[in-house]
One Martini backbone bead per residue (centre of mass of N, CA, C, O) as a GRO file, in nm:
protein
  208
    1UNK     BB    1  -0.776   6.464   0.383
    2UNK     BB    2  -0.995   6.415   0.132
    3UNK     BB    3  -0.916   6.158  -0.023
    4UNK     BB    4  -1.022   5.931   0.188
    5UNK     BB    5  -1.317   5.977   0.161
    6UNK     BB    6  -1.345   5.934  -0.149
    7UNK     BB    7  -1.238   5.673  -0.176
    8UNK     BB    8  -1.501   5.552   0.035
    9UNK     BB    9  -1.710   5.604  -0.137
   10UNK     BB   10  -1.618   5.465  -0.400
   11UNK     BB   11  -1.600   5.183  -0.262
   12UNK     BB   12  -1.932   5.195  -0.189
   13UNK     BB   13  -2.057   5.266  -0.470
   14UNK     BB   14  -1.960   4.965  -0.543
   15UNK     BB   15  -2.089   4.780  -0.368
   16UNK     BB   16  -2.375   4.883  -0.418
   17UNK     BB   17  -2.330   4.772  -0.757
   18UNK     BB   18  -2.247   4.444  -0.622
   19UNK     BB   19  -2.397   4.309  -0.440
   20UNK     BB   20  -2.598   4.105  -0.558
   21UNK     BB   21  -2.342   3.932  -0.684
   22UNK     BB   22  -2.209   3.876  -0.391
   23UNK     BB   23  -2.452   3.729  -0.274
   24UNK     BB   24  -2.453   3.500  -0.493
   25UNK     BB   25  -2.197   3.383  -0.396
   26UNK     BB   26  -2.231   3.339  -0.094
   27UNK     BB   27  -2.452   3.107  -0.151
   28UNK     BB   28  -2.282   2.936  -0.336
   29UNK     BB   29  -2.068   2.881  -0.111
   30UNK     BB   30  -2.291   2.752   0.103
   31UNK     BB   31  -2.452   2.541  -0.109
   32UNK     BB   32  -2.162   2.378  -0.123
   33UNK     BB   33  -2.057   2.340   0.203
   34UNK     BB   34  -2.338   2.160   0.260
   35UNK     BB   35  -2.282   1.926   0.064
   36UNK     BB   36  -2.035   1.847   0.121
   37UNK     BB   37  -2.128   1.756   0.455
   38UNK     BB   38  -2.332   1.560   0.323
   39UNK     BB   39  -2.173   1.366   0.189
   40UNK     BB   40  -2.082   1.057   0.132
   41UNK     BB   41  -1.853   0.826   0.192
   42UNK     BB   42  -1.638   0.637   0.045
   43UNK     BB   43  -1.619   0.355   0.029
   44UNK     BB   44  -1.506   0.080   0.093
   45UNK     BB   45  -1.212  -0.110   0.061
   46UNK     BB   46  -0.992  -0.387  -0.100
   47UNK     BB   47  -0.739  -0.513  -0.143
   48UNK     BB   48  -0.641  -0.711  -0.432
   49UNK     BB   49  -0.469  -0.986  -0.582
   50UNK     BB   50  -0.385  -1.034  -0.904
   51UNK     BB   51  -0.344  -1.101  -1.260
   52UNK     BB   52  -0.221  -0.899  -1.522
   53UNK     BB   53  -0.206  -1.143  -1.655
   54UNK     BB   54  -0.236  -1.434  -1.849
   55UNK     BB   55  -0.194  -1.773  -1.692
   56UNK     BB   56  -0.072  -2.039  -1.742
   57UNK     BB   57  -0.015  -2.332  -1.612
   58UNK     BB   58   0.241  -2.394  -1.430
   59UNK     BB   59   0.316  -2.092  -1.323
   60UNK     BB   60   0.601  -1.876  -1.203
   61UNK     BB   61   0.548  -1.662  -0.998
   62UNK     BB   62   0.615  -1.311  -1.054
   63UNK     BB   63   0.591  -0.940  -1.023
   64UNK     BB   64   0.464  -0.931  -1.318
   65UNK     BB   65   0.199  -1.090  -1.261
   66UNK     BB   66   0.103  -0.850  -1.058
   67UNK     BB   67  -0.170  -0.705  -0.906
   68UNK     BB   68  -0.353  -0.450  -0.758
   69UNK     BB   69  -0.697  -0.426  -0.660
   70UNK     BB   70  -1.043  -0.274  -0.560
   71UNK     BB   71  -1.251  -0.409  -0.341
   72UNK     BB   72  -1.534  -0.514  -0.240
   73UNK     BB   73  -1.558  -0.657   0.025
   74UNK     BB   74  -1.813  -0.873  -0.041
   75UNK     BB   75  -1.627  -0.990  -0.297
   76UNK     BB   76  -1.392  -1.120  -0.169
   77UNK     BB   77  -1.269  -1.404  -0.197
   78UNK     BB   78  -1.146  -1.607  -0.015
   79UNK     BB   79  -0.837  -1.722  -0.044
   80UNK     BB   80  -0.655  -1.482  -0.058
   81UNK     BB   81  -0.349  -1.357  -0.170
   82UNK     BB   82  -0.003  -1.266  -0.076
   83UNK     BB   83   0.267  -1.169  -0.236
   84UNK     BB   84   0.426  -1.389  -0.046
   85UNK     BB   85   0.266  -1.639  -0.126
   86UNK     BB   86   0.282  -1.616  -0.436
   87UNK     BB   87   0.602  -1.603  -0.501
   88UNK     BB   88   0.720  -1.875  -0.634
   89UNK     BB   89   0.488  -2.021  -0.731
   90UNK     BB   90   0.243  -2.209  -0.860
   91UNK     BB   91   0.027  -2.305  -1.095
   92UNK     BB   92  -0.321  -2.521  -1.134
   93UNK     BB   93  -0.418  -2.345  -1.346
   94UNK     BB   94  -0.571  -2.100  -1.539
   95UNK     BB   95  -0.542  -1.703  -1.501
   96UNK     BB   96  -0.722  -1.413  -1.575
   97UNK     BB   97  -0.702  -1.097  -1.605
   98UNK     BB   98  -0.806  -0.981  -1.284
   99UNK     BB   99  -0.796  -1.223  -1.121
  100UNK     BB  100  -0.823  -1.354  -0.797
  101UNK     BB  101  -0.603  -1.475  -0.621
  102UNK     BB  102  -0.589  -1.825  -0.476
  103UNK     BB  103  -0.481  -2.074  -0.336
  104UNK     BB  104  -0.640  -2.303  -0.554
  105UNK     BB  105  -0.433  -2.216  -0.750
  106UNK     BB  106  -0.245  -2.293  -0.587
  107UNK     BB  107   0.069  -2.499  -0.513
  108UNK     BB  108  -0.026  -2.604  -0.207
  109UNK     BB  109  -0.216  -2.627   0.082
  110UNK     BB  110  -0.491  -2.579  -0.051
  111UNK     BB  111  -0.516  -2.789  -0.223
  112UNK     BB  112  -0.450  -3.041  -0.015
  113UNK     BB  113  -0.722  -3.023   0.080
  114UNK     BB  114  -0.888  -3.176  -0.056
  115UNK     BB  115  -0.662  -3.391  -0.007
  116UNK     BB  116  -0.680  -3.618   0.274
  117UNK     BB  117  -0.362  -3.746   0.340
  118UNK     BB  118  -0.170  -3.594   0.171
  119UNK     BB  119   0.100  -3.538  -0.089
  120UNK     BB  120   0.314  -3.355  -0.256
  121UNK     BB  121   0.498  -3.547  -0.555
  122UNK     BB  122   0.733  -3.516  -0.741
  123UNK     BB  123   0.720  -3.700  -1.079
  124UNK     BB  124   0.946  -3.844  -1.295
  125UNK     BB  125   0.857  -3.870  -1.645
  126UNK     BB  126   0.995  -4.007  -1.898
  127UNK     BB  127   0.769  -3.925  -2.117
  128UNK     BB  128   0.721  -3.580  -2.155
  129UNK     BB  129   0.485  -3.591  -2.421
  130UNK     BB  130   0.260  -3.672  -2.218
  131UNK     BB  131   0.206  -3.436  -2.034
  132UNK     BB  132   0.064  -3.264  -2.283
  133UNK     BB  133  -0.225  -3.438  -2.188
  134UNK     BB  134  -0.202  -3.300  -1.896
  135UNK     BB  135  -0.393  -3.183  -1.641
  136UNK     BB  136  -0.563  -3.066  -1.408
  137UNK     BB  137  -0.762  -3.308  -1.259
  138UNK     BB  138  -0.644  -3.542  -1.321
  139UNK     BB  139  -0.624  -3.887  -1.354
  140UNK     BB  140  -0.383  -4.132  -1.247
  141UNK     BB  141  -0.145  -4.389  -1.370
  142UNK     BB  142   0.127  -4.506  -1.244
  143UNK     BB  143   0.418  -4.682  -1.402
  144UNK     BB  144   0.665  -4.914  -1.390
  145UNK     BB  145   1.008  -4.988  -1.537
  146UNK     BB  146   1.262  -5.205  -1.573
  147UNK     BB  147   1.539  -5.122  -1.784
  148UNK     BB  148   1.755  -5.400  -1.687
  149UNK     BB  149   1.504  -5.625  -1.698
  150UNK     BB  150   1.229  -5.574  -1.756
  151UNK     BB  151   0.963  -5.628  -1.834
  152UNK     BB  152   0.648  -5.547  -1.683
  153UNK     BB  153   0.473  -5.317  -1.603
  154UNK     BB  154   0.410  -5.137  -1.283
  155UNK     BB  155   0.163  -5.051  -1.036
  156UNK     BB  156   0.211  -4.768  -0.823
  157UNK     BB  157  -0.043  -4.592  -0.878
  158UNK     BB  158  -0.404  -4.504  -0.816
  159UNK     BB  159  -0.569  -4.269  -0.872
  160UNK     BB  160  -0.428  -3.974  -0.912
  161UNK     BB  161  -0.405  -3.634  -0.876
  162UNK     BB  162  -0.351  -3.350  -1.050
  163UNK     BB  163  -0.190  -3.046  -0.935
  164UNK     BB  164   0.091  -3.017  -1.173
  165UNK     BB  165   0.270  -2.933  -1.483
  166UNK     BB  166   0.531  -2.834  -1.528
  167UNK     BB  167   0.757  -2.654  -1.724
  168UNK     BB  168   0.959  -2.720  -1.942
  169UNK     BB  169   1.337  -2.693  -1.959
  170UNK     BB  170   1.439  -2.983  -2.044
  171UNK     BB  171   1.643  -3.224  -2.215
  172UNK     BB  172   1.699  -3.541  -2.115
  173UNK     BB  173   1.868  -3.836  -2.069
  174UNK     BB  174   1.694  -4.057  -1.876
  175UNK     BB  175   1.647  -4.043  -1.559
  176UNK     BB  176   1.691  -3.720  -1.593
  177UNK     BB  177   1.473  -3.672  -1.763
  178UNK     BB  178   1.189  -3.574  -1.911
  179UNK     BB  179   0.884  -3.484  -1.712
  180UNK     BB  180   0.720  -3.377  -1.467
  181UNK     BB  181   0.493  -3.423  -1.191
  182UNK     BB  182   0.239  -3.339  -0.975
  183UNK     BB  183   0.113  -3.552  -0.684
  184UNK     BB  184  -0.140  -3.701  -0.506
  185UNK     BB  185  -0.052  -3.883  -0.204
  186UNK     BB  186   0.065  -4.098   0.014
  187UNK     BB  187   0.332  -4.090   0.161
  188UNK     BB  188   0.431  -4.391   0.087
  189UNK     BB  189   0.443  -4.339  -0.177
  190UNK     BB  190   0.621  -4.100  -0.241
  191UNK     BB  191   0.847  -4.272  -0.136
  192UNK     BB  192   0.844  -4.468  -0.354
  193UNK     BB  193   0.887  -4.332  -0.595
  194UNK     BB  194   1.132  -4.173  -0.498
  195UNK     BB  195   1.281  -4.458  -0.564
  196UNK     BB  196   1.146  -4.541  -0.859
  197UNK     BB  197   1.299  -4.253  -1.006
  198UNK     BB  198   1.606  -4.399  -0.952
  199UNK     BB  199   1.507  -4.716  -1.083
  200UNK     BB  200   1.295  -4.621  -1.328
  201UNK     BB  201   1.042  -4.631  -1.568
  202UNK     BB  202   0.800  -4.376  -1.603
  203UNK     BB  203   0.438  -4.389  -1.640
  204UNK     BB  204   0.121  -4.313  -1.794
  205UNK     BB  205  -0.261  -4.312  -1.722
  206UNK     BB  206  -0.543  -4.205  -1.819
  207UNK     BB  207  -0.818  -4.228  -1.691
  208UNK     BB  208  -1.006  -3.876  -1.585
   0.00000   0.00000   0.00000
């Protein structure tokens, strides 16, 4: 019976030689969870799709190209474009790594906003070493020539712009070989065009 009071005393003892230091933890534990409790909350930020890596121009972009950053809302550029939209799309001039993605890089409708009026054209141009010549946003003349009738070669579009250069991928002789070119122009002449890529050696002609 007398054992329980002794433990007590000792034990009472012991926080009376320690109060100071209870003390001062107490205090810190209190001045540290009113900081916490005053602390401004996080900023907001929106997910932002970027290019991973450098991507040059007519880049046909697959899921390696692709990263998310956080991004300030504030920053946030314009028609920033979502995975499902961006993927299996083409570039129409390069991108830097760690760039937000945005329609007017990509081939399809944000660019032909610029151009009312138009349609996206794809036209197999003969000499495809000519295409390394071109740029997104030259100008040019498209030419035909009748490969079997022969004679001088006549302007089928005028003043046209460059939308998208794709990498040629192969070299084929004839009218199936050449190089690809995507040029904006109004529905009539695209259908011309594509009677004339069938029936005709097209060549083009850098105005500016």
């Amino acid at each position: 019976m007398t054992r329980a009071p002794a433990a007590l005393r000792r034990l009472r003892r012991s926080l009376l030689a320690h109060r100071r230091g209870l003390a001062a933890l107490c205090v810190g534990l209190a001045v540290a969870a009113g900081l916490q409790s005053q602390a401004a909350p996080a900023a907001p930020t929106v997910t932002v799709l970027v290019a991973a890596r450098d991507l040059g121009g007519s880049t046909v972009i697959d899921s390696g190209d692709l990263s998310e950053v956080h991004f300030d809302p504030a920053s946030v550029p314009s028609g920033v474009v979502t995975p499902t939209e961006a993927l299996g799309r083409t570039t129409v001039g390069p991108v830097r790594a760690g760039e937000p993605l945005t329609d007017v890089r990509l081939l399809g409708a944000g660019l032909l906003e610029q151009q009312p009026g138009s349609v996206a054209a794809p036209v197999r141009i003969g000499d495809a070493d000519a295409l390394g010549l071109l740029r997104v946003g030259d100008r040019i003349d498209i030419l035909a020539a009748d490969p079997q009738r022969g004679g001088d070669a006549v302007v089928v579009a005028e003043d046209v712009p460059v939308l998208a250069v794709p990498q040629r991928r192969r070299t084929d002789p004839g009218l199936t070989g050449g190089g690809l070119l995507v040029v904006a122009v109004s529905e009539a002449t695209a259908l011309r065009l594509a009677g004339l890529g069938v029936s005709s050696f097209l060549s083009v002609v850098l105005v500016r």
